[in-house]
C-alpha positions as CSV (number, residue, x, y, z in Angstrom):
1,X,-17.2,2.9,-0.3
2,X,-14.9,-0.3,-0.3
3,X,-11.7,-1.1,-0.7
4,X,-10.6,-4.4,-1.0
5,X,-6.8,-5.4,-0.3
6,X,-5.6,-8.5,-1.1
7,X,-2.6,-10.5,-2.4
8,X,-0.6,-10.8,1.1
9,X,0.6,-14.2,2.0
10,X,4.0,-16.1,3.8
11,X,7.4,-15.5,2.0
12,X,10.6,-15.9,2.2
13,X,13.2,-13.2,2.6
14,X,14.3,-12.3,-1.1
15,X,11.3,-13.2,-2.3
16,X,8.3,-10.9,-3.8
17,X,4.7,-10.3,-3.3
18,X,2.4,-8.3,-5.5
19,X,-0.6,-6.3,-3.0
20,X,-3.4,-5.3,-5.2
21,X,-6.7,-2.7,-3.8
22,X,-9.7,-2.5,-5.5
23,X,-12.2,0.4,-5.4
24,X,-15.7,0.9,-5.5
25,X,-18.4,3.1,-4.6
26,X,-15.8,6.4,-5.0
27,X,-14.9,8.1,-8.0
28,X,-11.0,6.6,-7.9
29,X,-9.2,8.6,-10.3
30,X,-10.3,11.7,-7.8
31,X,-8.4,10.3,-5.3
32,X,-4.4,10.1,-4.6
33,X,-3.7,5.8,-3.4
34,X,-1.7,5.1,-0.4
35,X,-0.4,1.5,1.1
36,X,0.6,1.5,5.2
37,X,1.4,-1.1,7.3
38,X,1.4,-2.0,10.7
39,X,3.0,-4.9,12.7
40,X,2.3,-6.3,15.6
41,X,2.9,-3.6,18.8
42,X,3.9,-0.6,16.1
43,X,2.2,2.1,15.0
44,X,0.7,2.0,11.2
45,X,3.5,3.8,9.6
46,X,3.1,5.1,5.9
47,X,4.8,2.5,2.9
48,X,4.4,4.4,-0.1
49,X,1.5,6.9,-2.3
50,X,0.6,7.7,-5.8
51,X,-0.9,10.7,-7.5
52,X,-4.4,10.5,-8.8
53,X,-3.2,10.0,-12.3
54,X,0.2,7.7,-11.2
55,X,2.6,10.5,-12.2
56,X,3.8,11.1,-8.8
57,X,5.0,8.7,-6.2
58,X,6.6,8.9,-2.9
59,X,7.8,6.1,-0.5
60,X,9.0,5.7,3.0
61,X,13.3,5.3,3.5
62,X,12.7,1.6,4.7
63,X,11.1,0.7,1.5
64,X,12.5,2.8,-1.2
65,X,14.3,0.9,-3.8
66,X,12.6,-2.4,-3.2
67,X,8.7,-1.5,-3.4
68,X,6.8,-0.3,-6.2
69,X,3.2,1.5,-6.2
70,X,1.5,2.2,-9.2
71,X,-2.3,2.0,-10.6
72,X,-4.7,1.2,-12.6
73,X,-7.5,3.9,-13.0
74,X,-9.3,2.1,-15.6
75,X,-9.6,-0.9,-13.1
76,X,-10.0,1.2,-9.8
77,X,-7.0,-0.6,-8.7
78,X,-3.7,0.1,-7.1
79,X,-1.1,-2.1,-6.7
80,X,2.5,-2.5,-4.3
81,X,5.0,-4.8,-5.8
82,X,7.2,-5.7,-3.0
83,X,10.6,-7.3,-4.2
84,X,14.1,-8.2,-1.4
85,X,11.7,-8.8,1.1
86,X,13.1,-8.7,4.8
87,X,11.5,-10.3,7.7
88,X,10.9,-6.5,9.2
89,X,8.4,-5.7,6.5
90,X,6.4,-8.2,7.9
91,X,2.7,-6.6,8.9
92,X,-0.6,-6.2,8.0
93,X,-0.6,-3.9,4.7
94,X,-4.1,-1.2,4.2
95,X,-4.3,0.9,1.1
96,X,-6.0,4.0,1.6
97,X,-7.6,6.5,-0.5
98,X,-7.2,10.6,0.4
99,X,-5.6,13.6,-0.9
100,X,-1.5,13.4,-0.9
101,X,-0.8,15.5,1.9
102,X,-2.6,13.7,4.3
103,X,-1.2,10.4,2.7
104,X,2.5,11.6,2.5
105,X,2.5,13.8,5.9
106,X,-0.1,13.2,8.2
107,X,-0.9,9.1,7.8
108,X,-4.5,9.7,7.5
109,X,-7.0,8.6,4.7
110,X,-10.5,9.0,3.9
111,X,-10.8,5.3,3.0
112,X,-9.1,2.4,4.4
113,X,-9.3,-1.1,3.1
114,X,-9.3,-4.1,5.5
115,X,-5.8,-4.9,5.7
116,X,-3.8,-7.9,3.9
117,X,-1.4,-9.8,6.2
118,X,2.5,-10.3,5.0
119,X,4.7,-12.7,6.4
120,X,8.6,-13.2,6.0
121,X,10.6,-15.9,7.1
122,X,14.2,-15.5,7.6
């Protein structure tokens, strides 16, 4: 099983960033998608998830409004478009593929990808 983040870079604050996690080697429509991030000395805390089928989505306070999860099943991809960036959302971003409880509640995953670094400038 893979997952492969990408799409992370250096931004300004305001600006936007579009993440994008490709699958393979899992049946990805079987599985809900999350994105998490973690900055330097902070725990990985959760960022947003959506349902197997992208009908259902849920996001953490510090985000909602701003980012956007949604996916491509046909593709095995999902994506997080990240718009009014801050300097604070500034971390390495995983996506993570597991069953939405675990996701939503308990910050755990059955797969993790490698982690895509973002970087905002103020």
């Amino acid at each position: 099983v893979q997952l492969q983040a990408s799409g992370g870079g250096l931004v300004q604050a305001g600006g936007s960033l579009r993440l994008s996690c490709t699958a393979s080697g899992l049946t990805f429509s079987a599985y809900s998608m999350g994105w998490f991030r973690q900055a330097p000395g902070k725990e990985r805390e959760f960022a947003g998830a959506v349902t197997w089928n992208g009908s259902g989505t849920s996001y953490a306070d510090s985000v909602k409004g701003r980012f956007t999860i949604s996916r491509d099943n046909a593709e095995n991809t999902v994506y997080l478009q990240m718009n009014s960036l801050k300097p604070e959302d500034t971390a390495v971003y995983y996506c993570a593929a597991g069953n939405w409880y675990d996701l939503t509640q308990r910050n755990r995953g059955n797969y993790w990808g490698q982690g895509t670094q973002v970087t905002v400038s103020s």
